[in-house]
FIMI-466458 format. One record per residue: residue number from 1; x, y, z of N, C-alpha, C, O in turn; residue in one letter. Coordinates in steps of 0.2 Angstrom, whole numbers, always signed. Each point is the difference from the previous one (the first is absolute). Example, Ala and Ser with C-alpha at 12.3 -4.5 7.8 and 13.67 -1.06 7.14 Angstrom:
BEGIN
<r k="1" n_xx="+66" n_yy="-28" n_zz="+39" ca_xx="-4" ca_yy="+6" ca_zz="+0" c_xx="+4" c_yy="+6" c_zz="+0" o_xx="+5" o_yy="-1" o_zz="+3" r="A"/>
<r k="2" n_xx="-7" n_yy="+6" n_zz="-7" ca_xx="+4" ca_yy="+6" ca_zz="+1" c_xx="-4" c_yy="+5" c_zz="+3" o_xx="+3" o_yy="+6" o_zz="+1" r="S"/>
END
This chain:
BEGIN
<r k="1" n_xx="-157" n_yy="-131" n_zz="+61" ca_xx="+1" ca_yy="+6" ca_zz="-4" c_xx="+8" c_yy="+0" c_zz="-1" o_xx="+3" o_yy="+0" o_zz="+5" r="X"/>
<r k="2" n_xx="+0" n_yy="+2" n_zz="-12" ca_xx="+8" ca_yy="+0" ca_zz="-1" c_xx="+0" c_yy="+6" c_zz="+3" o_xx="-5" o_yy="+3" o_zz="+1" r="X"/>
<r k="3" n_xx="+10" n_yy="-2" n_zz="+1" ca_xx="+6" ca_yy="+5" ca_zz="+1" c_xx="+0" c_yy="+6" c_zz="-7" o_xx="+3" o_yy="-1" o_zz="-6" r="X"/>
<r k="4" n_xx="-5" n_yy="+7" n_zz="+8" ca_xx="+2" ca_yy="+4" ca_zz="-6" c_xx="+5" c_yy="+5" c_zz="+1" o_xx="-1" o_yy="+5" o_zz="+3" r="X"/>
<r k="5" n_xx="+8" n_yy="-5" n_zz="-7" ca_xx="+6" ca_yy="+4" ca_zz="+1" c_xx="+0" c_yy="+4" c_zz="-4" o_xx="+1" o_yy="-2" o_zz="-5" r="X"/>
<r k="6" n_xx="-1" n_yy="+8" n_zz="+7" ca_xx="+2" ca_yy="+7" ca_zz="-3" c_xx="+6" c_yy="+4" c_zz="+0" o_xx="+1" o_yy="+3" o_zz="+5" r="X"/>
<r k="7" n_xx="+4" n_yy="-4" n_zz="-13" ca_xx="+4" ca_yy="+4" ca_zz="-1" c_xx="+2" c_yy="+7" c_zz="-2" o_xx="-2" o_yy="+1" o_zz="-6" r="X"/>
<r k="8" n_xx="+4" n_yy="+4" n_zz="+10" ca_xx="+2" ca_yy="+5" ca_zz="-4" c_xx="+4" c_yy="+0" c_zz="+1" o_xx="+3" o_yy="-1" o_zz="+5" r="X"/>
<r k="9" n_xx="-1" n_yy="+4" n_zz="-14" ca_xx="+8" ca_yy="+0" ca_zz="-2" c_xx="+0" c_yy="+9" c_zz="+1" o_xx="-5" o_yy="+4" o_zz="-1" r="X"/>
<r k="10" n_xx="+12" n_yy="-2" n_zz="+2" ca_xx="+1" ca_yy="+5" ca_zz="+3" c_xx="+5" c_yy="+1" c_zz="-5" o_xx="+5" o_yy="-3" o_zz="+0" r="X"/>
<r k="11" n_xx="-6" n_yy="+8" n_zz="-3" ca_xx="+5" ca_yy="+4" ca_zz="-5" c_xx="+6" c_yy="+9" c_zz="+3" o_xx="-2" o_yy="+5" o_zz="+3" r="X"/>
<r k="12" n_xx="+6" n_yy="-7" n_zz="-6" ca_xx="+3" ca_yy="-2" ca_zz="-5" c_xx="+3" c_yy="-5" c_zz="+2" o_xx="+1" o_yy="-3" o_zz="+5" r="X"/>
<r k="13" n_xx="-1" n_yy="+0" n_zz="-13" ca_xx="+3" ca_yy="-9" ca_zz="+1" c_xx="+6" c_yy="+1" c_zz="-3" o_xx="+1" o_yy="+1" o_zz="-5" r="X"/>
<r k="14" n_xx="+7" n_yy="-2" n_zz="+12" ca_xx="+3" ca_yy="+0" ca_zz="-6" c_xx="+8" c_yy="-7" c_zz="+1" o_xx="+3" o_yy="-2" o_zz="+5" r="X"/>
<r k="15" n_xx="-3" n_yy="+1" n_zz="-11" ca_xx="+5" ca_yy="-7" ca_zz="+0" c_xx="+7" c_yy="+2" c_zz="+1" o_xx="+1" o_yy="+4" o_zz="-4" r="X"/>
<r k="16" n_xx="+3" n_yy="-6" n_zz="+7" ca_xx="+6" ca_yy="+2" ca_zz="+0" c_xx="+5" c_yy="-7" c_zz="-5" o_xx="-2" o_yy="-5" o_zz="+3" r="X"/>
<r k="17" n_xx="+6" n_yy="+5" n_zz="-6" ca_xx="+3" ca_yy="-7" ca_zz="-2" c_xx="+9" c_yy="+2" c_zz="+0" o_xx="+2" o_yy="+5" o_zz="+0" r="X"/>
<r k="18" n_xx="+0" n_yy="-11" n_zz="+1" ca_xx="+7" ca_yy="+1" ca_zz="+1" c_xx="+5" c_yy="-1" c_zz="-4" o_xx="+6" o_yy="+1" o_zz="+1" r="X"/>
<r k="19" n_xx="-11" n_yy="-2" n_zz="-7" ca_xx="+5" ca_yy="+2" ca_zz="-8" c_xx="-2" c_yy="+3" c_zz="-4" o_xx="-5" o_yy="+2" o_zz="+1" r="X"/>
<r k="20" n_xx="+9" n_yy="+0" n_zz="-6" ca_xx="-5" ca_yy="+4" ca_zz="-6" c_xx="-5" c_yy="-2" c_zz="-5" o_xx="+1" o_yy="-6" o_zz="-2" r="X"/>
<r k="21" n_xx="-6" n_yy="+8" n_zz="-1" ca_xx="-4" ca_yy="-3" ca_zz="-3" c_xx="-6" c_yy="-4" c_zz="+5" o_xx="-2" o_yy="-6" o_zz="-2" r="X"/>
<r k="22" n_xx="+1" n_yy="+8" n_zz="+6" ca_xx="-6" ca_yy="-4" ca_zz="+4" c_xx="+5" c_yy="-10" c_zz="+1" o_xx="-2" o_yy="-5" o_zz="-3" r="X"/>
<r k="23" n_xx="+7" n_yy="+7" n_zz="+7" ca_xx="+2" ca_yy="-8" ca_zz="-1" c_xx="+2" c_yy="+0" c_zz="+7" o_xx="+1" o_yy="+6" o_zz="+2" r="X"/>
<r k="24" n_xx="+0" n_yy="-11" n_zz="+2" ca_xx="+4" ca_yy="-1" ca_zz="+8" c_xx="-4" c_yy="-1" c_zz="+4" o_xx="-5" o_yy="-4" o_zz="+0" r="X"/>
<r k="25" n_xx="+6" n_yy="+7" n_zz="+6" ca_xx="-6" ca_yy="+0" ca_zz="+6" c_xx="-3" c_yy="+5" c_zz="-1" o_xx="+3" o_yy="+6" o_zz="-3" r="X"/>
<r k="26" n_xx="-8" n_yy="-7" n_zz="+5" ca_xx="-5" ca_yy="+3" ca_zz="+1" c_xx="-3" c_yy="+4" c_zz="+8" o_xx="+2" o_yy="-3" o_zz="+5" r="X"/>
<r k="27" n_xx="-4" n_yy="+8" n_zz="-5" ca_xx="-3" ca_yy="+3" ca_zz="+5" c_xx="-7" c_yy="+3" c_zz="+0" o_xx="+0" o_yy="+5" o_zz="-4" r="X"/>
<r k="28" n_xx="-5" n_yy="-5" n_zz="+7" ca_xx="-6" ca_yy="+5" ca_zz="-3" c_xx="-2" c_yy="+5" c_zz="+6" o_xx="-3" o_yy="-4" o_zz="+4" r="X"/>
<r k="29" n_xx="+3" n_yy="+9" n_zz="-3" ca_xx="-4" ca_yy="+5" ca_zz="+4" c_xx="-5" c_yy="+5" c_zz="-2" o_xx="-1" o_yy="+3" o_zz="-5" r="X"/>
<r k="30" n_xx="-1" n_yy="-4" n_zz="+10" ca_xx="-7" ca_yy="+5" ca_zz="-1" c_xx="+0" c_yy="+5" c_zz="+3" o_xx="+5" o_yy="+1" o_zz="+4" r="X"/>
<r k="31" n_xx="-10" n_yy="+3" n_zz="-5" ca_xx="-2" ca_yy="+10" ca_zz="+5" c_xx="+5" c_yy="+3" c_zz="-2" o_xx="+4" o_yy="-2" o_zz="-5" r="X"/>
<r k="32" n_xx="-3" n_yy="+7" n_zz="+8" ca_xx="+3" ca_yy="+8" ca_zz="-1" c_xx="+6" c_yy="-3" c_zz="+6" o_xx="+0" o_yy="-3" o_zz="+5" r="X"/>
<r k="33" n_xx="+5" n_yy="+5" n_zz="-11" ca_xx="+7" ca_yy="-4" ca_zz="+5" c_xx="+6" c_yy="+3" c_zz="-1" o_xx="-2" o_yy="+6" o_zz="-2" r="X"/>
<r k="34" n_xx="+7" n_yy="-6" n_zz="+1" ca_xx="+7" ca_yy="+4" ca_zz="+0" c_xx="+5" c_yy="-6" c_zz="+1" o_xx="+1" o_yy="-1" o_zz="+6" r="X"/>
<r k="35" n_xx="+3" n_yy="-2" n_zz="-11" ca_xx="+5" ca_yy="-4" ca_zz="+0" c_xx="+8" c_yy="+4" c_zz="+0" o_xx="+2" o_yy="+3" o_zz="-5" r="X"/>
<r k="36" n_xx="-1" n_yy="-3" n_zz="+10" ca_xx="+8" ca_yy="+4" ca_zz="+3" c_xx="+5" c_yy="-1" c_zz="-3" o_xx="+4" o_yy="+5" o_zz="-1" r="X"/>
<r k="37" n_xx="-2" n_yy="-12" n_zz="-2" ca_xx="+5" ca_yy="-3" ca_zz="-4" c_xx="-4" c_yy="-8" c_zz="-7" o_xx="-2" o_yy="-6" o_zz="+0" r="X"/>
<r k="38" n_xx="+4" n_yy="+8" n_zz="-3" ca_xx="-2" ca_yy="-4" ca_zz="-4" c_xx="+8" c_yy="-3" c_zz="-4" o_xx="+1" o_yy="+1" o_zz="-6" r="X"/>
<r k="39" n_xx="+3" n_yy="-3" n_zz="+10" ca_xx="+5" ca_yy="-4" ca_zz="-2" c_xx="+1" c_yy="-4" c_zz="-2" o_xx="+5" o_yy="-2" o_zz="-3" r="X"/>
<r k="40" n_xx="-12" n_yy="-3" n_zz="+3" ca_xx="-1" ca_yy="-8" ca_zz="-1" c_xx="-3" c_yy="+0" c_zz="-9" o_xx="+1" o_yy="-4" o_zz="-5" r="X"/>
<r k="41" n_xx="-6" n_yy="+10" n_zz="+7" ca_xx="-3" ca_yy="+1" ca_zz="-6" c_xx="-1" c_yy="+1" c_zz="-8" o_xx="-2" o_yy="+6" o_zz="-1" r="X"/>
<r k="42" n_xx="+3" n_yy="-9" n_zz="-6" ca_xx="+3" ca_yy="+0" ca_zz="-3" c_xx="-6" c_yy="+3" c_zz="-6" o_xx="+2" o_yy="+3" o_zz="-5" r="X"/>
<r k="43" n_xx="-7" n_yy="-3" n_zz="+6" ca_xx="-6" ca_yy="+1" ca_zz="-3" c_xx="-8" c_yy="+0" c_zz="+4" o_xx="-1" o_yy="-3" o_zz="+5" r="X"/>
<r k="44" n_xx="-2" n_yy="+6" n_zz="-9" ca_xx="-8" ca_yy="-2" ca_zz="+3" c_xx="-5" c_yy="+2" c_zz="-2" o_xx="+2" o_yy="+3" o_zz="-5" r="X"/>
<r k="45" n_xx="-10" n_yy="-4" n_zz="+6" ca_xx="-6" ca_yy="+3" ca_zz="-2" c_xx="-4" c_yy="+3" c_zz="+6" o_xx="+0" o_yy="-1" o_zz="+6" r="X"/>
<r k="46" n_xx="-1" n_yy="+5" n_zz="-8" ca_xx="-5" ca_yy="+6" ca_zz="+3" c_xx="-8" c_yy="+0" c_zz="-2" o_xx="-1" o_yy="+1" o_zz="-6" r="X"/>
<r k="47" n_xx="-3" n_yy="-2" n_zz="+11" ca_xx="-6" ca_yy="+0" ca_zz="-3" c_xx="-6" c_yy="+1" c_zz="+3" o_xx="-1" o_yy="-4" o_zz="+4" r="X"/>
<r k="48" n_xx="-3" n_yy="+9" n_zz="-7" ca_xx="-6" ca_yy="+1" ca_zz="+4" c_xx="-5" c_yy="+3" c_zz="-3" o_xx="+0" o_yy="+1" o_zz="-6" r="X"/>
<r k="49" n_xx="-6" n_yy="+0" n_zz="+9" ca_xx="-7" ca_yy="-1" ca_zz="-5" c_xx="+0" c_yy="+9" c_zz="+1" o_xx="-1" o_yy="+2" o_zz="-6" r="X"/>
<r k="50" n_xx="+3" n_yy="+3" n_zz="+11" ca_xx="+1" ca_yy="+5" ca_zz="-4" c_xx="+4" c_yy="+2" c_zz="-3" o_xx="+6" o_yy="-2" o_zz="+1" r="X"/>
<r k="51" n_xx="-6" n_yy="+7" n_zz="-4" ca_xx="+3" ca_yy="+7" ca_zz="-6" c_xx="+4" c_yy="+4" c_zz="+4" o_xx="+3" o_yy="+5" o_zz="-1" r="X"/>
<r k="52" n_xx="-4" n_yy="-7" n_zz="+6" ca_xx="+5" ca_yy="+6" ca_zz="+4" c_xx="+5" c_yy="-3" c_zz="+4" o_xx="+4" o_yy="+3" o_zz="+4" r="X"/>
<r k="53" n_xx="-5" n_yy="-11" n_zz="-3" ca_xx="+4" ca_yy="-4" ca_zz="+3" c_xx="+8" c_yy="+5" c_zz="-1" o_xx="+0" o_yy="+5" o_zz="-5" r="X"/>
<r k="54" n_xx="+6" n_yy="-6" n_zz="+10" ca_xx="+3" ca_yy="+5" ca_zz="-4" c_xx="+8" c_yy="-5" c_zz="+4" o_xx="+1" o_yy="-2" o_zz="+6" r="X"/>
<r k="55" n_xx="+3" n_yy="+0" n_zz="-11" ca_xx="+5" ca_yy="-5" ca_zz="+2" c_xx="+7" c_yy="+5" c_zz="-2" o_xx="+1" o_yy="+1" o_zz="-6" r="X"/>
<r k="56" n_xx="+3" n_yy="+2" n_zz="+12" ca_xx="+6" ca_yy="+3" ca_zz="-2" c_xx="+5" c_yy="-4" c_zz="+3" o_xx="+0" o_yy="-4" o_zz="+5" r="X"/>
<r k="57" n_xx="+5" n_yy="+6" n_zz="-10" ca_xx="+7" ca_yy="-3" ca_zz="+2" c_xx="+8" c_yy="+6" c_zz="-1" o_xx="+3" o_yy="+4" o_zz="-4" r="X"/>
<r k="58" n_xx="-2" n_yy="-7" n_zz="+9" ca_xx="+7" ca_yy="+3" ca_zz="+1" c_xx="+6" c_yy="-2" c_zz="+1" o_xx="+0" o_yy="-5" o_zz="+2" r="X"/>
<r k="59" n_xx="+6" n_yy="+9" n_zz="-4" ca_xx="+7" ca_yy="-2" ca_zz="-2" c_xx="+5" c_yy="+0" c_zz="+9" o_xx="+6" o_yy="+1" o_zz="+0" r="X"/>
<r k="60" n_xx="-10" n_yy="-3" n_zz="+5" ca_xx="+4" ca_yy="+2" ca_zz="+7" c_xx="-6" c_yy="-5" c_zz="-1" o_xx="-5" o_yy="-1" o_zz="-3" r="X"/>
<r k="61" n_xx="+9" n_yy="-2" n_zz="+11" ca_xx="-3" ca_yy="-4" ca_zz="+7" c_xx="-6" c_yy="+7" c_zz="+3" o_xx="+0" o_yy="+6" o_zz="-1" r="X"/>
<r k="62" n_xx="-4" n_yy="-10" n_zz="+7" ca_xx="-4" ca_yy="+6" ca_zz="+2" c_xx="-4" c_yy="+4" c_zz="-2" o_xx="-4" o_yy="+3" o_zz="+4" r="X"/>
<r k="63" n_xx="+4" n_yy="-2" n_zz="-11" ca_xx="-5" ca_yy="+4" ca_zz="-3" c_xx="+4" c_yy="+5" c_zz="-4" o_xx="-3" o_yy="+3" o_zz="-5" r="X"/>
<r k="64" n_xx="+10" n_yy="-2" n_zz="+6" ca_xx="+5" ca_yy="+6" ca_zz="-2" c_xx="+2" c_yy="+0" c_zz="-9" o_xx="-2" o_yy="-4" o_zz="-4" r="X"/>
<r k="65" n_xx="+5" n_yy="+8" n_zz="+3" ca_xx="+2" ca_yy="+1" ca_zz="-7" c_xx="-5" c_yy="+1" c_zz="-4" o_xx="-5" o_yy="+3" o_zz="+2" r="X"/>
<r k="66" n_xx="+8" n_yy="-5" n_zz="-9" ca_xx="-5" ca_yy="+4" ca_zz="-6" c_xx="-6" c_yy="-4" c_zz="-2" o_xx="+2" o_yy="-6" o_zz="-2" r="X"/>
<r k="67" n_xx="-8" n_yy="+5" n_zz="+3" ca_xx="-6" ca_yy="-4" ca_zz="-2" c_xx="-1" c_yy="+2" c_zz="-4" o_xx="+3" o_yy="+4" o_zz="-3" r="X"/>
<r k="68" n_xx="-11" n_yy="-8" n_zz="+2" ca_xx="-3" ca_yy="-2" ca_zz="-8" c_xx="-7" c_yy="-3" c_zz="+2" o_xx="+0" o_yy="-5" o_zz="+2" r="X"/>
<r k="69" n_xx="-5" n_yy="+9" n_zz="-2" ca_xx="-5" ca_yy="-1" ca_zz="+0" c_xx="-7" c_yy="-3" c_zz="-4" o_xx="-1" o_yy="+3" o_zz="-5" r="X"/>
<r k="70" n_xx="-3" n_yy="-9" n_zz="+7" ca_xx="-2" ca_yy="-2" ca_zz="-6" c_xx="-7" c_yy="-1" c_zz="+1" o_xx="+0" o_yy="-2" o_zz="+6" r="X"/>
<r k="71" n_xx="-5" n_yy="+2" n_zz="-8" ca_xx="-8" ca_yy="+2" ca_zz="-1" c_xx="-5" c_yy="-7" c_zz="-1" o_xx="+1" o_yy="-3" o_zz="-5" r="X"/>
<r k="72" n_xx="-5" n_yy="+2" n_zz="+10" ca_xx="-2" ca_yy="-8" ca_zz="-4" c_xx="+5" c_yy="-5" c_zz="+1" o_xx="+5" o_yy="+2" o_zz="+2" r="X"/>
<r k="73" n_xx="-8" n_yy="-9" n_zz="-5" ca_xx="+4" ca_yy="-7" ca_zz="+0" c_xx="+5" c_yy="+1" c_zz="-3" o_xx="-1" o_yy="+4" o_zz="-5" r="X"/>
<r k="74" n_xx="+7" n_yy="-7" n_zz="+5" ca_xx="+5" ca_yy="-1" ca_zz="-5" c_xx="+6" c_yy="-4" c_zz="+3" o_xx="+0" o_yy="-2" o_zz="+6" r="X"/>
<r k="75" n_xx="+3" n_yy="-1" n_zz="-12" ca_xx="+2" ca_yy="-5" ca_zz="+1" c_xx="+8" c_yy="-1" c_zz="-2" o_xx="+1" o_yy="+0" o_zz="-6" r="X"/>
<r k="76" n_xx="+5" n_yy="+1" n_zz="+10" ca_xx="+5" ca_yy="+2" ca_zz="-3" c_xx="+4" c_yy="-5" c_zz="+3" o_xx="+0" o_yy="-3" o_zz="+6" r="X"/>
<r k="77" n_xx="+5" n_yy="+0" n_zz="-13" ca_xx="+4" ca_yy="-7" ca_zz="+0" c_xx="+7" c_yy="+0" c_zz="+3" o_xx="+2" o_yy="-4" o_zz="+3" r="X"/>
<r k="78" n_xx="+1" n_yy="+11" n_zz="-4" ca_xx="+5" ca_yy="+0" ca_zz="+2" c_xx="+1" c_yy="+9" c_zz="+5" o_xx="-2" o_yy="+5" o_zz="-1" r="X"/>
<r k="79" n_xx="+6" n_yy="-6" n_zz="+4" ca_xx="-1" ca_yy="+5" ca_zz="+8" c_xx="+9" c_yy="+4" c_zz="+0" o_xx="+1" o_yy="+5" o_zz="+4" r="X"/>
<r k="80" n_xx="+3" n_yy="-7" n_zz="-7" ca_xx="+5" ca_yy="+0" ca_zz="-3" c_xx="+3" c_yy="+5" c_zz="-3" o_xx="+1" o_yy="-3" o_zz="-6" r="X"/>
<r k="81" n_xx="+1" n_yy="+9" n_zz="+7" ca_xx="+2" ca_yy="+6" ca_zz="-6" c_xx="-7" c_yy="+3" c_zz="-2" o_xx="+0" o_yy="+3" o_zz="-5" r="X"/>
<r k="82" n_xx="-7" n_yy="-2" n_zz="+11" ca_xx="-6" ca_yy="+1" ca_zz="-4" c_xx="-3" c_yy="+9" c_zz="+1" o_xx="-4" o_yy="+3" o_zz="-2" r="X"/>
<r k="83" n_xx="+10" n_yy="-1" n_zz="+8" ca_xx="-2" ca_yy="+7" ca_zz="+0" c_xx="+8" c_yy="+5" c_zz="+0" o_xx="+3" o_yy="+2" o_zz="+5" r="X"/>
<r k="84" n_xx="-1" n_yy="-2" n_zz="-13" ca_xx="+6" ca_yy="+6" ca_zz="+0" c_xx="+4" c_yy="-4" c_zz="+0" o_xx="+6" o_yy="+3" o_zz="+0" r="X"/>
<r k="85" n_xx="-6" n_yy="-10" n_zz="-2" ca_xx="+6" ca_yy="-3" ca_zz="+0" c_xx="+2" c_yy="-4" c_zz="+10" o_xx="+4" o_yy="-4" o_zz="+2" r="X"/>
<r k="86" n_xx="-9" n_yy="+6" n_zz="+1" ca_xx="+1" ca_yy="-3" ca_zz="+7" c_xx="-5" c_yy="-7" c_zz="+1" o_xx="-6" o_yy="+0" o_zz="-3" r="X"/>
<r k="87" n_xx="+7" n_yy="-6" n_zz="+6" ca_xx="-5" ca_yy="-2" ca_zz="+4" c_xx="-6" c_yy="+1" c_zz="+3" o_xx="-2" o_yy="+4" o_zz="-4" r="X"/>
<r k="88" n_xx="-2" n_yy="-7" n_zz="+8" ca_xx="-4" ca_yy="+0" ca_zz="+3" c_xx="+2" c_yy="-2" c_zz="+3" o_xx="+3" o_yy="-5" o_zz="-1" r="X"/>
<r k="89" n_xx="-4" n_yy="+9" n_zz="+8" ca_xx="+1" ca_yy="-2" ca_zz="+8" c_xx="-2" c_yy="-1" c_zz="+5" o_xx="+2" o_yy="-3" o_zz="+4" r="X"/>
<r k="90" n_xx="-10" n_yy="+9" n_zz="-5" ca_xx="-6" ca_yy="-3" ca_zz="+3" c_xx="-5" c_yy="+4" c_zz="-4" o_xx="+1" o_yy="+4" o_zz="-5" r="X"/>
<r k="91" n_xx="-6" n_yy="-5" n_zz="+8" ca_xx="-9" ca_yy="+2" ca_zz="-4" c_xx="-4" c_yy="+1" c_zz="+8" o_xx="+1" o_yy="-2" o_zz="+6" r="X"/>
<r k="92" n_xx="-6" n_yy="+5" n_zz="-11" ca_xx="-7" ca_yy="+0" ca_zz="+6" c_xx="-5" c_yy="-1" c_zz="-6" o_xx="+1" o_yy="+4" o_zz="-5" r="X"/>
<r k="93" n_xx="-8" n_yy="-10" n_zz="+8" ca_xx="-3" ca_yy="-2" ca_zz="-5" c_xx="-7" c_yy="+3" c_zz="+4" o_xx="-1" o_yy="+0" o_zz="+6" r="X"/>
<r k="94" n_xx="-3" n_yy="+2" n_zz="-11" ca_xx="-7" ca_yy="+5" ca_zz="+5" c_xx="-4" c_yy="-3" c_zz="-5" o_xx="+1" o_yy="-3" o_zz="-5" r="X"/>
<r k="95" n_xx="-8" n_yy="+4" n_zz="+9" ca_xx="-7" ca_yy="+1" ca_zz="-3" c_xx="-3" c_yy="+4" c_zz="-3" o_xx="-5" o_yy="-1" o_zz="-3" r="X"/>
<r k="96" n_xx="+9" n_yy="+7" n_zz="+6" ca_xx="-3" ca_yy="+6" ca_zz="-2" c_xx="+5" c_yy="+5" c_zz="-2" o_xx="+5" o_yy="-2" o_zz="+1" r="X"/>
<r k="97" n_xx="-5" n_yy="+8" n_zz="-4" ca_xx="+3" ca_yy="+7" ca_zz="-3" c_xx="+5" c_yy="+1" c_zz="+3" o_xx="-1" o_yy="+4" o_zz="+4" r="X"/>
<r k="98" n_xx="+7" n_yy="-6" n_zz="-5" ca_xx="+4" ca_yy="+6" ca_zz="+3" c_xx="+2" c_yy="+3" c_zz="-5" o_xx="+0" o_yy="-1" o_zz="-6" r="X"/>
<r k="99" n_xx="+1" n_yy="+6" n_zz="+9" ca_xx="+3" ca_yy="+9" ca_zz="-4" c_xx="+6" c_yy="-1" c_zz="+0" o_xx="+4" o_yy="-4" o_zz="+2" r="X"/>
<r k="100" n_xx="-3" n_yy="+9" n_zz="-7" ca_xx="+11" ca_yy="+0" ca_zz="+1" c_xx="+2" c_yy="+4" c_zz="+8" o_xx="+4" o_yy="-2" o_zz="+4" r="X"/>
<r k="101" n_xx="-8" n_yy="+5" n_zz="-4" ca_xx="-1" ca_yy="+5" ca_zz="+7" c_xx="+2" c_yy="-4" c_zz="+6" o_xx="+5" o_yy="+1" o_zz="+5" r="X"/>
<r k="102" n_xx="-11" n_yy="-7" n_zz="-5" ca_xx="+1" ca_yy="-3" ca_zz="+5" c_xx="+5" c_yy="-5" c_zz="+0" o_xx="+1" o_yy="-1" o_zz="+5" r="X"/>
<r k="103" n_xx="+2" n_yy="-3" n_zz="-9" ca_xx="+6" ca_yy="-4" ca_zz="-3" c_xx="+8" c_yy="+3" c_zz="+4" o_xx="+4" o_yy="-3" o_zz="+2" r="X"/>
<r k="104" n_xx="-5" n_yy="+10" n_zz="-4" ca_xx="+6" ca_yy="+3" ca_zz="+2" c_xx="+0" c_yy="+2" c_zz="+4" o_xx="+5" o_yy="+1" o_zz="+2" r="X"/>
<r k="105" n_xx="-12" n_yy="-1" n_zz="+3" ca_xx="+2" ca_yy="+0" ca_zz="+8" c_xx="+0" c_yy="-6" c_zz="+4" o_xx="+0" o_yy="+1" o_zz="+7" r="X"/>
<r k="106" n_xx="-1" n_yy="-6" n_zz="-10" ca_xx="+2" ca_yy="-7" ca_zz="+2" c_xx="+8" c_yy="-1" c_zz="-2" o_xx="+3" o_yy="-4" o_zz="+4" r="X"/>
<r k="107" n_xx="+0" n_yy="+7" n_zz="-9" ca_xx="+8" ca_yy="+0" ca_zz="-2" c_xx="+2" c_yy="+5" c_zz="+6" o_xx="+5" o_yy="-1" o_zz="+2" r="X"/>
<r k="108" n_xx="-8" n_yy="+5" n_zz="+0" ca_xx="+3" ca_yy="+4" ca_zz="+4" c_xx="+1" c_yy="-1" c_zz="+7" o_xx="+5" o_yy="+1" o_zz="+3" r="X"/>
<r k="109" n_xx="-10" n_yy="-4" n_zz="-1" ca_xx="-2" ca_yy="-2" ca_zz="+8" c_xx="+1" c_yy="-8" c_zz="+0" o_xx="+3" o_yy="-4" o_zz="+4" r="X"/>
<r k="110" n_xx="-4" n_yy="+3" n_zz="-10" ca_xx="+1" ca_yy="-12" ca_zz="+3" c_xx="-8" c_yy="+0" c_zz="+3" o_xx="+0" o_yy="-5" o_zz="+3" r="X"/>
<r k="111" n_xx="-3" n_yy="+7" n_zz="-3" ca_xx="-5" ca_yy="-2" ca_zz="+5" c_xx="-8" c_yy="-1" c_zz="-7" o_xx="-1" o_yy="+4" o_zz="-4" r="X"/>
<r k="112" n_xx="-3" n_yy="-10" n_zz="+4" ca_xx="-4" ca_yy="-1" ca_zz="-6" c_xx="-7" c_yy="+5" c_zz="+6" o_xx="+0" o_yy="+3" o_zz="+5" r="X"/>
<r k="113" n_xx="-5" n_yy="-5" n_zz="-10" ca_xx="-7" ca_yy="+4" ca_zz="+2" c_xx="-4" c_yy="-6" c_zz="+4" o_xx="+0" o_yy="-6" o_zz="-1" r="X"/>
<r k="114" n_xx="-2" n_yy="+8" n_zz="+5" ca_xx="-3" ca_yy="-3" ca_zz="+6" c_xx="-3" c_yy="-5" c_zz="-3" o_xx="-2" o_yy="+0" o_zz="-6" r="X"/>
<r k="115" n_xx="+0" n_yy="-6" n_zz="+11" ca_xx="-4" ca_yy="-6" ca_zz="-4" c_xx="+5" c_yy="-5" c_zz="-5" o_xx="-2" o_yy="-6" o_zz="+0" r="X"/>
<r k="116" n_xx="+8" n_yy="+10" n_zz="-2" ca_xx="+6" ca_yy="-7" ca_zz="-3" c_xx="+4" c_yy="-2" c_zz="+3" o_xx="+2" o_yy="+3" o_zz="+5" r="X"/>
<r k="117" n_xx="-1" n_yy="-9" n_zz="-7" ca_xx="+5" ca_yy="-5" ca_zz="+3" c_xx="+7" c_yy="+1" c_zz="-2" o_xx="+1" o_yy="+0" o_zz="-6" r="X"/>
<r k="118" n_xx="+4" n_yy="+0" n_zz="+10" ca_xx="+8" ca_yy="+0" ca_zz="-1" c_xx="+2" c_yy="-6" c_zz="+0" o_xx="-1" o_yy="-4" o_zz="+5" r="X"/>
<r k="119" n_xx="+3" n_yy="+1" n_zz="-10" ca_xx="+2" ca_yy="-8" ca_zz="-2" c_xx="+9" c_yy="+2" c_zz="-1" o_xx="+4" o_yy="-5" o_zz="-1" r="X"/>
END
């Protein structure tokens, strides 16, 4: 009898690349995760089978400064001047809802919701 291998993919899927416009290296992560610095990263896609997936980014390393919060899959080419005229300096990519509520007590504390990974 073959061998039967069972994959589950594990959302949010999200690509990191090292240029703008989906070009350079590549990175992909998955789950509910919080990326501290995104220095490297010039562009990316976000994506997941829920409506509530919820992909924020913000203008400070650690989670700090002015965010911008985004609903569902989305797919953004350049990270560059994208929120006020600032950068993107890090994000947290979720599976599920966060609130503004809760976003700003993550900018307040540095600390994500139980269950995410700090990259």
């Amino acid at each position: 009898m073959d061998e039967v291998k069972i994959s589950q993919v594990v959302y949010p899927r999200l690509t990191l690349y090292s240029e703008e416009n989906y070009r350079g290296r590549t990175r992909i992560l998955n789950g509910n995760l919080g990326l501290t610095n995104t220095d490297e990263v010039e562009s990316l896609r976000f994506f997941s089978t829920s409506a509530n997936a919820t992909l924020v980014l913000f203008t400070r390393i650690n989670f700090k400064g002015n965010f911008r919060i985004y609903r569902g899959s989305r797919n953004i080419p350049d990270l560059d001047d994208l929120i006020a005229g600032n950068d993107v300096e890090s994000l947290i990519s979720s599976n599920i809802r966060l609130s503004e509520a809760q976003v700003r007590e993550i900018r307040r504390t540095g600390t994500l919701p139980q269950g995410f990974r700090r990259i």
